[in-house]
C-alpha positions in Angstrom: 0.0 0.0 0.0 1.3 3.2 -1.0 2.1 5.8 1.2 1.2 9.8 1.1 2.4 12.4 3.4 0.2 15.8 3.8 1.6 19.5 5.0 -1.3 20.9 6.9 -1.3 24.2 7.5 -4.1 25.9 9.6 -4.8 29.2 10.9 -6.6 30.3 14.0 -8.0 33.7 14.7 -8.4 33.9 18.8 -11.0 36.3 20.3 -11.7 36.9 24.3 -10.0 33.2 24.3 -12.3 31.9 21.9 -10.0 30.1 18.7 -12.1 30.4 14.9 -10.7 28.5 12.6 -10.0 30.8 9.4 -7.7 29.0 7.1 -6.6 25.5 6.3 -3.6 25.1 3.7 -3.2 21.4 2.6 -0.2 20.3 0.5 0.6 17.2 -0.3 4.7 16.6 0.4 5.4 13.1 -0.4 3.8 9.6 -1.9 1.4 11.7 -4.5 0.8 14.9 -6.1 -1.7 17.4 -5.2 -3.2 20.2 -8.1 -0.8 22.6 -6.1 2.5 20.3 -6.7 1.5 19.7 -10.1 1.4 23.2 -10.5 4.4 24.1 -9.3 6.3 21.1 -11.1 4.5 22.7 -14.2 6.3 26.0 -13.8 9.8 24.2 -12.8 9.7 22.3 -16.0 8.8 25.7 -17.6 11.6 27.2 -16.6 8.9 30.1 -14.8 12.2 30.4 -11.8 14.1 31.9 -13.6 12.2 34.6 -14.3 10.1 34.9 -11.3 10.8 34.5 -7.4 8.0 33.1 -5.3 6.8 33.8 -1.9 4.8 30.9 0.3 2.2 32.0 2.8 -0.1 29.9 4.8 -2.9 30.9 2.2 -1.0 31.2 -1.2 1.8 31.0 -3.3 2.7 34.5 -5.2 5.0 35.0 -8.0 6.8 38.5 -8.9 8.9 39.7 -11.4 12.7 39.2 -10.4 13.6 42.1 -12.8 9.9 43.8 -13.1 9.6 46.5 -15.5 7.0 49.8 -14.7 3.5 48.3 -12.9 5.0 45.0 -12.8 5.9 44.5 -9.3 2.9 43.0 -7.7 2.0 39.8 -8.1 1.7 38.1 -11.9 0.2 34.7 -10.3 -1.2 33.6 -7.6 -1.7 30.0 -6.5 -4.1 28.8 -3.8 -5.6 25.7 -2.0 -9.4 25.7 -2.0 -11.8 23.2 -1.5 -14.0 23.9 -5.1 -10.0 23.1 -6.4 -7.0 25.1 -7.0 -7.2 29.0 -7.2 -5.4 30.6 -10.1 -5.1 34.6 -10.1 -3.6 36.5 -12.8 -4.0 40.0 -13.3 -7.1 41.3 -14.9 -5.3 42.9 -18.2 -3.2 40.1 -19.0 -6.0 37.4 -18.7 -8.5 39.8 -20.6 -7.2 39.2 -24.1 -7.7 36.1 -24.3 -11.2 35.7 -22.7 -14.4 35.3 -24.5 -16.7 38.2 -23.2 -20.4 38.1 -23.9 -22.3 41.5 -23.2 -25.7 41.2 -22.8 -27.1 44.3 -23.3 -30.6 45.4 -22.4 -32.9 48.6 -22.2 -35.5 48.4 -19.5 -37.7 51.4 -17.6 -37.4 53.5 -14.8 -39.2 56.2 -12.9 -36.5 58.9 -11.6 -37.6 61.4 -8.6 -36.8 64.2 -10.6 -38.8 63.2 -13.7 -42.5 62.6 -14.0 -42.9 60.4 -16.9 -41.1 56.8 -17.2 -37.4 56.7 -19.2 -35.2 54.1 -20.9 -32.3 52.9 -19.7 -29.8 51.1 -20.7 -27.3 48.4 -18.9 -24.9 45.5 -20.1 -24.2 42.1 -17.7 -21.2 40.2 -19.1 -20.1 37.0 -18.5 -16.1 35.6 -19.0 -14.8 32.5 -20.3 -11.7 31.1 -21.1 -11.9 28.5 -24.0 -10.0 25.4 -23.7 -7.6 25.7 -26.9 -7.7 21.9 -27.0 -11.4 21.4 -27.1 -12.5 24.9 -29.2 -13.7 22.8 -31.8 -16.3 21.7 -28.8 -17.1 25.0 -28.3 -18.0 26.0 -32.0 -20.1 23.0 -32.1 -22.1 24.4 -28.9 -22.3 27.9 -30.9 -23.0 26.7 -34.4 -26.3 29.6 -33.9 -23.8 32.1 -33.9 -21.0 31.3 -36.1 -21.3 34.6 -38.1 -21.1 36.5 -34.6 -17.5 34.6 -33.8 -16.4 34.1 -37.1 -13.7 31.3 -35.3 -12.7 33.3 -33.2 -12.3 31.5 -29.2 -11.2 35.2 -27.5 -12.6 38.7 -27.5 -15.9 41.0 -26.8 -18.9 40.1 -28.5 -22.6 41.3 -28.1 -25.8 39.8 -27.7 -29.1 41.6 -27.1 -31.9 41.4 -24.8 -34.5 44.1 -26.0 -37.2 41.8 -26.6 -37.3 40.1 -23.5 -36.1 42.9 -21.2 -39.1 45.1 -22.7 -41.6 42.2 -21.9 -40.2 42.4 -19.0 -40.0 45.6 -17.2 -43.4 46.0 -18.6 -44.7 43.6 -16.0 -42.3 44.9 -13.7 -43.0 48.7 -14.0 -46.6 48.6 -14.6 -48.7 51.1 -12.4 -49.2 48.6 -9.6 -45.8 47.6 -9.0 -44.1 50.9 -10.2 -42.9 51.6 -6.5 -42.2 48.0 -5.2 -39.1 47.7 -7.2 -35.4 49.4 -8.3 -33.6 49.6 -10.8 -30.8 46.6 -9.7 -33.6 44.4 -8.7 -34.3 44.4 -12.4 -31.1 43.5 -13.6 -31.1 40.7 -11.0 -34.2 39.3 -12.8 -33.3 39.6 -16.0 -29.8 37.8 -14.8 -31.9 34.9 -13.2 -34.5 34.4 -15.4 -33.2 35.2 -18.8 -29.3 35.3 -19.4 -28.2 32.4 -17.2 -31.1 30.2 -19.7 -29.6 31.7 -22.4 -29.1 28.9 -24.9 -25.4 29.9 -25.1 -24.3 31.0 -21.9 -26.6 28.1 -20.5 -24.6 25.2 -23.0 -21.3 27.2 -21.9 -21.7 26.7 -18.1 -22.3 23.3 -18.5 -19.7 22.7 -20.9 -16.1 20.9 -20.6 -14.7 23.0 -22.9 -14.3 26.0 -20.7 -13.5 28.0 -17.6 -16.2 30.2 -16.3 -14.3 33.2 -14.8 -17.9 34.5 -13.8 -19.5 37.7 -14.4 -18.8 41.5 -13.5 -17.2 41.7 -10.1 -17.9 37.5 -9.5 -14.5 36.7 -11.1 -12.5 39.2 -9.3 -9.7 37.9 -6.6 -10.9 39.3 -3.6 -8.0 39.4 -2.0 -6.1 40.5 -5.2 -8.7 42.4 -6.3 -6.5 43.7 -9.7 -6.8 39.8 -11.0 -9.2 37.4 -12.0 -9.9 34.4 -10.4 -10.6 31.1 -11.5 -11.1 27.7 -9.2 -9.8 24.4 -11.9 -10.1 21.1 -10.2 -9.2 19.1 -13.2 -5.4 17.9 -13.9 -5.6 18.1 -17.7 -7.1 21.3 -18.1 -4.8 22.8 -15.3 -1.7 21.1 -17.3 -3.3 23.5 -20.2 -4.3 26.4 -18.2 -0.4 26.9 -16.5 1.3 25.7 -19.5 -0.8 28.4 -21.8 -0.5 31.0 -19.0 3.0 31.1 -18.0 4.4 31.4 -21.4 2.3 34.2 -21.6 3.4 35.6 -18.3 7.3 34.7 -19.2 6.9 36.7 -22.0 6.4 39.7 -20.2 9.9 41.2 -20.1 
């Protein structure tokens, strides 16, 4: 019987002698590999060292720039144990390139305080993905609908609007009776619910294999690093993919 050895790592907040339990770190150090040690053995083989120095805390595992040019001296990647899988940051404006970004864009009614009469407005959810390179053919299947809207393309902004159903309904919505009982956001939450998560796409999409879901708006936003986006992969192929893809991309910064 084989044998594995763990690194457990745990972190206690005490208050009026009380101990809360706030972090747990768990690596695994010998007799198997964890999605953390792969990682890391990914970037070894890479030769990522050489370029960037790393920095272990009891909640993550940072890389900088050893030589950082302007704006490069925070963190380029950021690495950490969670139980949905392993945590990947990267900063927002080098991920962003090479995300697919659907804006759903809609024009619903309001009533201001300082107006008498109803207006339009307009507002745009988005959602992120990263397409796996190795199964975009999967993905063009899923979005066969709207091969004239990506043109092949796996990466970039691309919109798709919601004027027919958001007019239905905010009609409903802001109709005399229920005018009052409602706000603005409380529509876009509805809308979000209801219509863009069913979305044939974006519904196919989040079910899909063949990509990550880095969320929408604010969702996919490191809260801790809060200039990155965050994504949780608990797969070893497509986090083989993911760092390999990424950290050329991040090596290639100087």
């Amino acid at each position: 019987m084989s044998k594995i050895i763990y690194d457990l790592i745990q972190r206690f907040e005490v208050e009026n002698g009380v101990p809360r339990l706030i972090s747990t770190n768990i690596q695994v150090i010998e007799g198997g590999e964890d999605l953390m040690s792969l990682a890391t053995s990914l970037l070894d083989k890479l030769g990522f060292y050489n370029k960037f120095q790393e920095k272990r805390t009891s909640q993550y595992i940072g890389y900088k720039l050893k030589n950082p040019g302007k704006g490069a001296k925070r963190y380029q990647l950021v690495l950490a144990q969670r139980k949905e899988g392993l945590s990947i940051s990267i900063p927002q404006e080098i991920l962003e390139p090479y995300l697919l970004k659907l804006n759903f864009s809609i024009n619903f009614f309001t009533k201001m305080p300082e107006l008498k009469n109803v207006v339009a407005m307009f507002h745009e959810i988005s959602k992120f993905y990263w397409i796996i390179p190795s199964k975009k053919n999967v993905f063009f299947d899923l979005s066969k609908e709207y091969r004239e809207t990506f043109k092949d393309q796996i990466a970039g902004d691309f919109e798709l609007n919601f004027d027919g159903i958001a007019y239905k309904e905010v009609k409903n919505a802001y109709s005399d009776s229920k005018i009052q009982n409602i706000n603005d956001m409380q529509l876009v939450d509805i809308i979000q619910n209801k219509y863009i998560s069913k979305h044939p796409l974006s519904n196919s999409l989040d079910n899909s294999d063949c990509c990550l879901n880095i969320g929408k708006g604010d969702i996919g936003k490191d809260k801790l690093f809060n200039y990155a986006y965050q994504v949780a992969i608990n797969s070893r192929g497509v986090l083989e993919e993911f760092i390999t893809y990424f950290a050329k991309i991040l090596m290639e910064q100087q």
